[in-house]
N, C-alpha and C positions, 0 to 999 in steps of 0.2 A: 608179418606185414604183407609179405608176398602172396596173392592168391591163384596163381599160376601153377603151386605145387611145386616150383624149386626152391631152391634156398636164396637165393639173388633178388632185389629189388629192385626193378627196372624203371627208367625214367618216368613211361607212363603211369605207372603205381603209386613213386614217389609225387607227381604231380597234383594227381586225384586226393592225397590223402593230405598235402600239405592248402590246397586250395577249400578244405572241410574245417569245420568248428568242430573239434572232436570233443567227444564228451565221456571218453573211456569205455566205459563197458557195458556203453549203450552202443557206440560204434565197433565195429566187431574189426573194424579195418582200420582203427586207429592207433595209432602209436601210444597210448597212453594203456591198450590192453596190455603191452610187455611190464610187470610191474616189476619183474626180476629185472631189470635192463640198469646194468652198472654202468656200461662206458658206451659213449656212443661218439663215432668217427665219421664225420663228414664233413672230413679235406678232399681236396680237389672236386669239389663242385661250383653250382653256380645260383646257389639258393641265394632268394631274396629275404626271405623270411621263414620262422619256425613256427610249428602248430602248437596251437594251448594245448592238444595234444598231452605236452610233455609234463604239464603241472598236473597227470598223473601218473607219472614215473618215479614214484615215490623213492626207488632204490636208485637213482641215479646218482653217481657221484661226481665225471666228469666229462666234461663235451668238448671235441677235439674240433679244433676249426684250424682252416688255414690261415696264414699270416701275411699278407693281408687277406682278408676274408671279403665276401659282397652281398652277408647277411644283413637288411635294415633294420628288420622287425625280428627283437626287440633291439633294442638301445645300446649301442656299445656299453653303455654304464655298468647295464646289466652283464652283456657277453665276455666282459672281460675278466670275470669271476666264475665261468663255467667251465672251468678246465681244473683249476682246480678244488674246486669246493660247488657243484652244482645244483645244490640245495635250493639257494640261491634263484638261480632260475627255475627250479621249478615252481617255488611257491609262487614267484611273479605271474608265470605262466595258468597258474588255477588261479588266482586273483585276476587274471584277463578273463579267461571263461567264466569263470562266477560272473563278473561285470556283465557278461554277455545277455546272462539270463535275468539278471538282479535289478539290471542299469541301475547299482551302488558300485562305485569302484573307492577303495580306500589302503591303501598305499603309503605302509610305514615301517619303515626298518629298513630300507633303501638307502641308497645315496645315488643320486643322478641329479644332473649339471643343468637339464630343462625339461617339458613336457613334452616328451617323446611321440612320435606317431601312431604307435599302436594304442596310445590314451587316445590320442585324437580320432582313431577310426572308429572310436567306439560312437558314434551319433547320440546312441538314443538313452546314455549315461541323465540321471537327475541328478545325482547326488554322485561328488568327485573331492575327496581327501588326498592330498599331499603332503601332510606336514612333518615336519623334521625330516626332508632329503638334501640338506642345503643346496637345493635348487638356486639358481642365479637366473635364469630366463623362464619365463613365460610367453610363450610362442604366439602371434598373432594368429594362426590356424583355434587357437582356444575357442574361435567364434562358431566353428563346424558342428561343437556339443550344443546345438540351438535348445534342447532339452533342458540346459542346467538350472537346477533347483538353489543349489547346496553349494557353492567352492571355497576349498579349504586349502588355501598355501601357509599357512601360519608356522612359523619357527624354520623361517630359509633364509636365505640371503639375495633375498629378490630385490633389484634397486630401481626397478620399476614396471608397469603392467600396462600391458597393449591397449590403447583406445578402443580396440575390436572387443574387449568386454562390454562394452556399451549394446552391440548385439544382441548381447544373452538377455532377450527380455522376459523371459521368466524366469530369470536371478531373485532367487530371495535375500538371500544370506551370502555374503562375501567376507572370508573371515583371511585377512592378512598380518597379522598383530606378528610384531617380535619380527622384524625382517630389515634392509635396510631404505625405504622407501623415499622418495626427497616429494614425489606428487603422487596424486591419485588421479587416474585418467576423468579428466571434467566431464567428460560425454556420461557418465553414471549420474548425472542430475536428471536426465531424461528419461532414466528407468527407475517406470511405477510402481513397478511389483516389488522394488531393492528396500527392503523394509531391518536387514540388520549389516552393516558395514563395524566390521572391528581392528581398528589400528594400530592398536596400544603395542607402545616398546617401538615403533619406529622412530626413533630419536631425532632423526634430521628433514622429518614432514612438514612442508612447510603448509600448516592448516595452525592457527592459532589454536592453543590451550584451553580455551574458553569454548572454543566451538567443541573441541576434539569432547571436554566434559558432559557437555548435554545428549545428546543423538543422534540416530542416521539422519532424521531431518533438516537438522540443523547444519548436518557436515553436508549434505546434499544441495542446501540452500544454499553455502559457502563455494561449494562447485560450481553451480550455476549460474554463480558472482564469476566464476574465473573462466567459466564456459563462455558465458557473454560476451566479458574481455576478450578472448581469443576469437572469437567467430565476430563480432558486431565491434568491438573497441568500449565500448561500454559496462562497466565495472557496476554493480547493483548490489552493495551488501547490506543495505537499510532494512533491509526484511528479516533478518535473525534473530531480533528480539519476538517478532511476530511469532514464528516458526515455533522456537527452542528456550525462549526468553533468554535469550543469548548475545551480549555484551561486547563489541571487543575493546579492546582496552589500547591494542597499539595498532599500527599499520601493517598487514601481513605480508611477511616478506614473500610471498607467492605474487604478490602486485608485482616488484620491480623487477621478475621475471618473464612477463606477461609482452613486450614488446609495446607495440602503441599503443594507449589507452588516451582514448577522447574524452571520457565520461568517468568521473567518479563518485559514487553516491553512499556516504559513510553516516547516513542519520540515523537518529539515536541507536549512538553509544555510547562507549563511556572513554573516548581518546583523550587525552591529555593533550598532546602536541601534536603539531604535522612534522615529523621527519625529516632532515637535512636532505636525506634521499630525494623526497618528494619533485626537485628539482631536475633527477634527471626524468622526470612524464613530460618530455616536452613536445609530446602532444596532445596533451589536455588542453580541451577546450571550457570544461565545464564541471566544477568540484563546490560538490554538494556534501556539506558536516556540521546539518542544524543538530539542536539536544546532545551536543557534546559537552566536553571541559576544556576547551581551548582556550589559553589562555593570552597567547600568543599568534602572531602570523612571522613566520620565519621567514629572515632575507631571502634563503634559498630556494623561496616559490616564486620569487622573481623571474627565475631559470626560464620558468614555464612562458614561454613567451607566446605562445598560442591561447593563453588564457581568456577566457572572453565573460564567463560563466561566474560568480564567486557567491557562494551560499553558508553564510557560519551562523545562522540564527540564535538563537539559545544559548548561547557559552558565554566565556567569563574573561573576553576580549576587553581591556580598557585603553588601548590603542591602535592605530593605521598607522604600518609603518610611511614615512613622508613620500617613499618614490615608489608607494603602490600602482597611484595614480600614475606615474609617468613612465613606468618601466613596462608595465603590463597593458594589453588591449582590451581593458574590461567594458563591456558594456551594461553590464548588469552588476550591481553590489548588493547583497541583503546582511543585514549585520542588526537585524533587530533583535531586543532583548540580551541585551549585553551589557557591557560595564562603560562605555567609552564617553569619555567626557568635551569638553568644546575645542579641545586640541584635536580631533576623530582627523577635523579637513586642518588639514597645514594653513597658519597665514604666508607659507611662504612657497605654498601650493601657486604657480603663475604660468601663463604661459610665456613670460622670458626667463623665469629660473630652472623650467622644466621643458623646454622648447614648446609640446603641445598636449600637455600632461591633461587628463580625463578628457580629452578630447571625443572619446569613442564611449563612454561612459551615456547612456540612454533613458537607466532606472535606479535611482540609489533611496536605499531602504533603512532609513537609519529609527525608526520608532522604539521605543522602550526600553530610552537610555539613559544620563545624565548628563548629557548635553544644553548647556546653558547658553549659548550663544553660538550662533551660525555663522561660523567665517566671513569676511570680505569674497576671498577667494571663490565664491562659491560659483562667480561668473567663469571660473574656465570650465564649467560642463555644459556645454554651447551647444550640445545634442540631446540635453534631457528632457525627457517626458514625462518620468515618472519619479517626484518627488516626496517622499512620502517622514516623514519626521516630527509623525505623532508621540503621544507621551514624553514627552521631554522637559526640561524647565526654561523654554524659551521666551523669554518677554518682549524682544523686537524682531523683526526681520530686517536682515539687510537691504538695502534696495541696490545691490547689487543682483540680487533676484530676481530683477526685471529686468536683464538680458540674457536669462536664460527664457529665451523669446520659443524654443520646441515645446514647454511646458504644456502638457495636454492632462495631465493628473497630477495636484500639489495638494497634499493631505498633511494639517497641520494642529491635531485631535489634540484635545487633554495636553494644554500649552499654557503660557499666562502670556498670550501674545494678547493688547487692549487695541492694538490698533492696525487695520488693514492699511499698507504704503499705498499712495495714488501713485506711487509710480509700476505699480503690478497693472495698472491698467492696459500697461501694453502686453500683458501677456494675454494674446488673443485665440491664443488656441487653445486655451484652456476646454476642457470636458468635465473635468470633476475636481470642484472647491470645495476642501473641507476645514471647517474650524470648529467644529465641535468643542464643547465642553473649553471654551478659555474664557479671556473678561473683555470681547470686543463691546466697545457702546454704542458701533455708529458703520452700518454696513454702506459704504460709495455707492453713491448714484451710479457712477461709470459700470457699476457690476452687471446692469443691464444693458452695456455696450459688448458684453463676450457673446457674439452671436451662436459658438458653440458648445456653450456653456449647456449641461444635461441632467447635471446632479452638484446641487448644491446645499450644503448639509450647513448650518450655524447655530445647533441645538445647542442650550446651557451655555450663554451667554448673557449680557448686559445690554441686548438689545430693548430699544423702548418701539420701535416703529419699523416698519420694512418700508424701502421706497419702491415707489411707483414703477421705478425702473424695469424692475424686476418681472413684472407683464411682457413683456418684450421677447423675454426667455420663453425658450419650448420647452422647460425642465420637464424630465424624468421623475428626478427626484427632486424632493424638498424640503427641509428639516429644518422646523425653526421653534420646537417645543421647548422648554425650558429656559425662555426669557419672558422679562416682566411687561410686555409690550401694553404698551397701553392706549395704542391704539392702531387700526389697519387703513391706510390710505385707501380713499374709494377706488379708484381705479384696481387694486388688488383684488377688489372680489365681484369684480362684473364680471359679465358673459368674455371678456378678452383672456381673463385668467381663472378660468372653471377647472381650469387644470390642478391649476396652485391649492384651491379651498381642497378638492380631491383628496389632494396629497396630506393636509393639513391636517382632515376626517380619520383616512388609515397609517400615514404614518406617525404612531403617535409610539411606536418604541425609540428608544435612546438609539441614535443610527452608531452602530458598531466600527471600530475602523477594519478597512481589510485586514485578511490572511491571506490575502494572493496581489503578487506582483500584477498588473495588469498594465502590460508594456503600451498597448497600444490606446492606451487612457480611456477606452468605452466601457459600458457596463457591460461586464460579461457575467456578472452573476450578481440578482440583485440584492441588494443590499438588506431591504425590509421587506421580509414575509408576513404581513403584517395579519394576525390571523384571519382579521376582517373580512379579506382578501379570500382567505382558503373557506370560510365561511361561504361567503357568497357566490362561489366556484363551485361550491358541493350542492348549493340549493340551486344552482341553475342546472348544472348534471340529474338533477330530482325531476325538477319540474323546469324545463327549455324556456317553457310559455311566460313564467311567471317572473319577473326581471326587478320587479319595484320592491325597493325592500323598508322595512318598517323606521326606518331612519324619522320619518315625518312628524312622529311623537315627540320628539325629544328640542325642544325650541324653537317652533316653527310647524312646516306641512312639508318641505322637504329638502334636500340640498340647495337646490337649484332657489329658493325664497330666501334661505338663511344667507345667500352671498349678497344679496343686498341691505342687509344689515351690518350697518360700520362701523359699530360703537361695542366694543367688547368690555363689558362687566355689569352688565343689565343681569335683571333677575331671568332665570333663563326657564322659570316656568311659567310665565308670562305668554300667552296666546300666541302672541306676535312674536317673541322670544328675542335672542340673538343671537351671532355664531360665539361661542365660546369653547376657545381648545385648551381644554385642561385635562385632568386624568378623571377627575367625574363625570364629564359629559361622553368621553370616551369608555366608559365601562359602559355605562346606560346603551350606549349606539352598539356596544361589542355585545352586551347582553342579549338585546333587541334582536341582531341579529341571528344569534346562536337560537334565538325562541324561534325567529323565523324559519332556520332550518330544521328545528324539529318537526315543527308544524307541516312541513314539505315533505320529510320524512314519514312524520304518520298519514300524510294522506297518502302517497305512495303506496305504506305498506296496508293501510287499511283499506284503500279504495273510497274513491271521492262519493256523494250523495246517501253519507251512513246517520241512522236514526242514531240519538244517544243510548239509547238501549245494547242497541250491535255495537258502537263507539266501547260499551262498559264490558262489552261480552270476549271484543276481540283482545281487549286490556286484560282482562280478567289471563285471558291463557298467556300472555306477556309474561304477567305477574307469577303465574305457574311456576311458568321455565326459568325464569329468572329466580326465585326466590329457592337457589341450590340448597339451602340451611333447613330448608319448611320452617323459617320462623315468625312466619308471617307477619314480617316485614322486610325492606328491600332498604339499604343503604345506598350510601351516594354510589361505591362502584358497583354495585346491585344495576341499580336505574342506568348509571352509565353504559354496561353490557345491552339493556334492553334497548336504548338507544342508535346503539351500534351495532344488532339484530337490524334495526331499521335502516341502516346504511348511514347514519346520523352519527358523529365525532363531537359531542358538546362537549365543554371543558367541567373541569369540576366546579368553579365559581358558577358559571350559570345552572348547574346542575343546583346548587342547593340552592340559588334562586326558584328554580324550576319546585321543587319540591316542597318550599316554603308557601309557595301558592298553593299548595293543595290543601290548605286552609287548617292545617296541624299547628299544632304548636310549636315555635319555631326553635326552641332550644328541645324540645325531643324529637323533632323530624331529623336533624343536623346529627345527634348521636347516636340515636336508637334507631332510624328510619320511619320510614312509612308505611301505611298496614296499606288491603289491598283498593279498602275505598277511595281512600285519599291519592292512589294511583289511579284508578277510575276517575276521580276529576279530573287530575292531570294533566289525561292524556285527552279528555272529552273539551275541558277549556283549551289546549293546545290545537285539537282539531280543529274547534267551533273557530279560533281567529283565523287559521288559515282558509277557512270555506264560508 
């Protein structure tokens, strides 16, 4: 070792040679050239560390150190087996230098207590195996290998792992299985590249069964439910059937570990019950468990006194415990599509048996249930806006309903309620009345006293006539299709209410009830897309200029004539015509208009002032591209493709409309298609109306 030429190895020697990667017998000054070296004695020094060096001292047997010693590198675990059996450390010691050059280190047949420092000085390590040292710590320095590919702790007794793995974000693979683990550090949801996590045989993890069954994604998605909770209070695990198609079945005890939690969101899954536990989240503000199987609401969610929020859509609820209402500060209920019958509201729901029970109560969502009558009681929600207890089997309203005076949304769909109460007349704040689909025979005059009344929907009812009233309103909307009216007050279709006939022309779909709460009763999302609408949206994007659309044909010259016509059930091909809203006069105006926009489309794409010759020539190569088969003919989604080359979205009814014109026979145009002449007229009659 000495290169001085005595026999003595002096500090500066020692220094040089321990502060070097030696590589044996490439370094001619390294300790690992002695291959004969049995014993080696260095007590009374003041080494900090030993050189990898010595994992080539093959014939070492024992290394003498002082008692106490002030050797770090390596690991006491290690040093304390090199006195008498030094083997031991050597092979450690060439598995450090291998690592060096390999950046593999793998590491088994050991026993050490945590991950040592000389692991950790390795940086520029990918790939790092540990398994079977019954290791118990995992050092938060782990974050220093910023390189890790690969880490393998699997078969220790690790009972849990640094947050500082979150770091390593070029982890692929994290394999902990068989150890004693209770959590997995949440912050691993944020790392993209962590595509295999293995945990099996951790007995006491508290990650449900169901998740643990599917994959890293799924177990990832689950962290990021318990990452949220920790960092934000908001708990988000609705998303693992998305993920993983992945279920949970019960409440994970990793929740009542979690501290505050304001926010719970457990939709579709497949829970049975809320948990006695559930009570101590008493700061939940807001607990969201639509498309479950709850069949029940447990007294012990009472607890939760900061409750404000409450969402059980979809389950198999057939009661409200009675001092939901009075215990809790809800302002929001949704309990649609459930079991719950006309007991849901207590009769003995009051504000003296309950001091000021639903008081805070703003939006209650009772639609699609078996609810046959609507409580007296129903006046202690004296703050409600948003009423909504469609699908039910209601036949009267209370008129205690009309001191729920905030009413600004009362949706009352698919009922067998026949008669609107005049005492709702004083609900003046109304926004949105619906009664769709029931047997009302006689809509109030006063309905034209709700001045902010915006969307009022009375489709599929027993109505004969709309009153006059109803001009007065600045509706939005207006649904009055599927009653036997027999006839329309004049005032309804003059120039005061051009609005109403409007609405009468496009919305001629069954108006849907909501799927969204809408607290503050406005339309925030409209109701009927009526396609008429997107039609006429797509031909003014074609052509800005051209605005008048071919409506004019169809009983009259055009909207604006057919509203002074008052008498509905005239024959309606009659010159003079009259308005009539049925489902055939509305295919004919849906038709008309989808011909419109093709016709806006082919000139667009043809270019305006074309002979029929060039009209037949530019169809002709349409026909080319489109006819994929060469079978020289084009079907209905054939033609449709070609239409939609033109920037044109026509439905398939007007398409075999469209097709049947081109003067074919109309039961082989429909199944065999069209050859290429009959596309040639087409598209030549399509151009010629629009130009």
């Amino acid at each position: 070792v000495s290169n001085d030429g005595d026999d003595t190895v002096d500090l500066d020697e020692w220094i040089r040679m321990v502060q070097n990667v030696y590589k044996g017998s490439v370094d001619l000054q390294g300790i690992g050239d002695l291959k004969a070296l049995q014993v080696l004695n260095i007590s009374r020094n003041q080494l900090l560390r030993l050189p990898y060096g010595l994992g080539f001292c093959t014939s070492l047997r024992s290394l003498v150190l002082d008692d106490p010693h002030t050797v770090l590198i390596p690991c006491e675990d290690i040093l304390k087996t090199a006195k008498e059996d030094a083997s031991i450390l050597v092979r450690y010691m060439r598995l450090l230098h291998d690592a060096s050059l390999s950046h593999s280190l793998h590491l088994h047949g050991f026993i050490m207590s945590y991950v040592p420092n000389e692991v950790i000085e390795l940086t520029n390590l990918t790939e790092l195996s540990m398994s079977g040292l019954s290791m118990k710590v995992v050092v938060s320095e782990i974050s220093k290998i910023t390189g890790l590919k690969s880490l393998d702790f699997s078969y220790n007794r690790i009972a849990s792992l640094p947050t500082t793995l979150g770091l390593l974000t070029k982890l692929e693979t994290l394999d902990v299985q068989s150890n004693r683990l209770m959590h997995l550090p949440p912050v691993l949801c944020n790392n993209h590249s962590l595509t295999v996590i293995n945990v099996v045989g951790n007995k006491d993890l508290m990650i449900p069964k169901e998740v643990l069954n599917t994959n890293t994604a799924t177990i990832k998605a689950f962290l990021r439910g318990v990452h949220e909770g920790l960092n934000t209070t908001i708990v988000n695990w609705s998303l693992l059937k998305e993920v993983g198609n992945c279920r949970l079945r019960v409440f994970p005890a990793r929740l009542f570990t979690m501290g505050a939690v304001t926010e719970l969101n457990l939709d579709d899954n497949q829970i049975h019950r809320i948990p006695a536990e559930t009570g101590n989240l008493t700061s939940l503000v807001k607990l969201s468990m639509r498309h479950n199987l709850i069949d029940a609401i447990p007294d012990q969610l009472m607890l939760c006194r900061q409750l404000q929020k409450l969402f059980l859509d979809y389950n198999r609820l057939k009661a409200i415990p009675e001092h939901t209402f009075a215990k809790l500060p809800l302002c929001l209920v949704s309990l649609s599509y459930n079991q719950l019958d006309s007991s849901c509201i207590s009769e003995k729901l009051s504000a003296k048996a309950h001091g000021q029970a639903g008081r805070h109560v703003t939006a209650l969502i009772l639609e699609n249930n078996h609810i046959g009558k609507i409580s007296s009681t129903i006046d202690v929600f004296r703050r409600l806006k948003t009423f909504n207890f469609s699908c039910n089997q209601v036949r009267t309203l209370p008129l205690e309903l009309a001191d729920c005076f905030s009413l600004t949304d009362l949706q009352f769909d698919c009922n067998q309620v026949f008669q609107i109460p005049d005492e709702m007349k004083a609900l003046t704040n109304l926004v949105r009345l619906k009664f769709n689909d029931n047997v009302v025979t006689h809509l109030p005059h006063w309905v034209g006293n709700l001045s902010k009344l915006l969307h009022l929907a009375i489709g599929k009812n027993k109505l004969q006539y709309i009153p006059d009233s109803v001009t007065k309103l600045s509706l939005k909307v207006f649904t009055i299709d599927g009653n036997p009216l027999q006839s329309l007050e004049t005032g309804l279709l003059m120039d005061g209410s051009q609005a109403v006939v409007d609405y009468l022309t496009y919305n001629h779909s069954y108006d849907q009830p909501d799927q969204d709460v809408i607290l503050d009763g406005l339309e925030q999302r409209r109701q009927i897309n009526a396609k008429l609408n997107e039609y006429a949206y797509a031909a003014a994007n074609i052509d800005r200029n051209r605005l008048e659309a071919e409506y004019r044909k169809v009983g009259g010259r055009n909207i604006k004539e057919l509203s002074y016509n008052k008498i509905v059930g005239q024959d309606r091909t009659d010159s003079e015509g009259a308005v009539i809203v049925d489902d055939e006069m509305l295919q004919d105006v849906l038709r008309i208009a989808e011909r419109d926009l093709a016709a806006s489309a082919l000139s667009a794409f043809f270019g305006l002032g074309l002979t029929g010759d060039k009209v037949r020539w530019k169809a002709e190569e349409v026909f080319m591209e489109v006819d994929e088969d060469a079978s020289g003919y084009i079907d209905i989604e054939e033609l449709r493709q070609a239409f939609l080359q033109m920037n044109a979205d026509v439905s398939t009814e007007a398409l075999k409309w469209i097709m049947l014109s081109g003067g074919e026979d109309p039961e082989s145009a429909a199944k065999v298609g069209i050859p290429l002449r009959a596309f040639q007229d087409i598209c030549y009659n399509v151009y010629s109306s629009r130009n």
